[in-house]
C-alpha positions in Angstrom: -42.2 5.1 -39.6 -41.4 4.0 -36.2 -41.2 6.3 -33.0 -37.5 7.2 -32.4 -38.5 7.6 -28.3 -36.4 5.4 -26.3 -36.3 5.0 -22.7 -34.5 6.9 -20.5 -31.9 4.8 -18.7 -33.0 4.2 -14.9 -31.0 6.9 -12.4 -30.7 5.7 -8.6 -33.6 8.3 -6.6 -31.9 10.9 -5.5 -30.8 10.7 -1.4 -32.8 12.4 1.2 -30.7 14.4 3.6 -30.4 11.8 6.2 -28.8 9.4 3.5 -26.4 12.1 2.7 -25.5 12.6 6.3 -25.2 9.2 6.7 -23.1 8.7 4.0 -20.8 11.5 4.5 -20.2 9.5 8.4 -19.3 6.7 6.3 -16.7 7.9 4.3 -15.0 9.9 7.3 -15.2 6.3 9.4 -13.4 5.2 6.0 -10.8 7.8 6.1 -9.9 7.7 10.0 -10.1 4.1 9.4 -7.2 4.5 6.6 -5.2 6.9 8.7 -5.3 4.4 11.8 -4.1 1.4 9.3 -1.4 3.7 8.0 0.1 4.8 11.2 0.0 0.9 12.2 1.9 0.0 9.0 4.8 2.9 10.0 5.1 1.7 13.0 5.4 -2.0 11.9 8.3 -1.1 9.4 10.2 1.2 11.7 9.8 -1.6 14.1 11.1 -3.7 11.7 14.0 -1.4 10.6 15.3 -1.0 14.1 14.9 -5.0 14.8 17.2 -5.8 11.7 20.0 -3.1 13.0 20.3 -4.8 16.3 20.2 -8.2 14.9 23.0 -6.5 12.2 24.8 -4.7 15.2 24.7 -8.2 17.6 26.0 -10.4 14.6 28.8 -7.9 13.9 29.9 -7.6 17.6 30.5 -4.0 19.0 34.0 -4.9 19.5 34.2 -4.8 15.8 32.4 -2.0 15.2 33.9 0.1 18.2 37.2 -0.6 18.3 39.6 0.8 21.2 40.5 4.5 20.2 37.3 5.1 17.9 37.1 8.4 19.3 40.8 9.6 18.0 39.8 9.2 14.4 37.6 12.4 14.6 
């Protein structure tokens, strides 16, 4: 009867301690990296946001918007 031993499946070596430190910088770069790219795309769509309200307010004409005795309707 034939041995029922198989191989074990190959495991990466485990890191030394200067891998693991190394690592652990990466994936902190990677995060602050995130947060940077994040804050950029805020910005960009508040930007954006405020940009299409003028364009809005312009095309509308304040004379429309704030017409003479505005302040009486409160």
């Amino acid at each position: 009867m034939a041995s029922e031993h198989r191989a074990q499946p190959a495991r990466p070596p485990a890191l030394s301690e200067r891998d693991e430190r190394n690592e652990r910088a990466r994936k902190e770069e990677l995060r602050a990296r995130l947060g940077r790219e994040q804050r950029s795309m805020l910005r960009g769509l508040i930007l954006l946001a405020v940009a299409i309200l003028i364009a809005s307010l312009w095309r509308a004409g304040f004379g429309r918007l704030f017409v003479p005795g505005w302040w009486n309707q409160w």
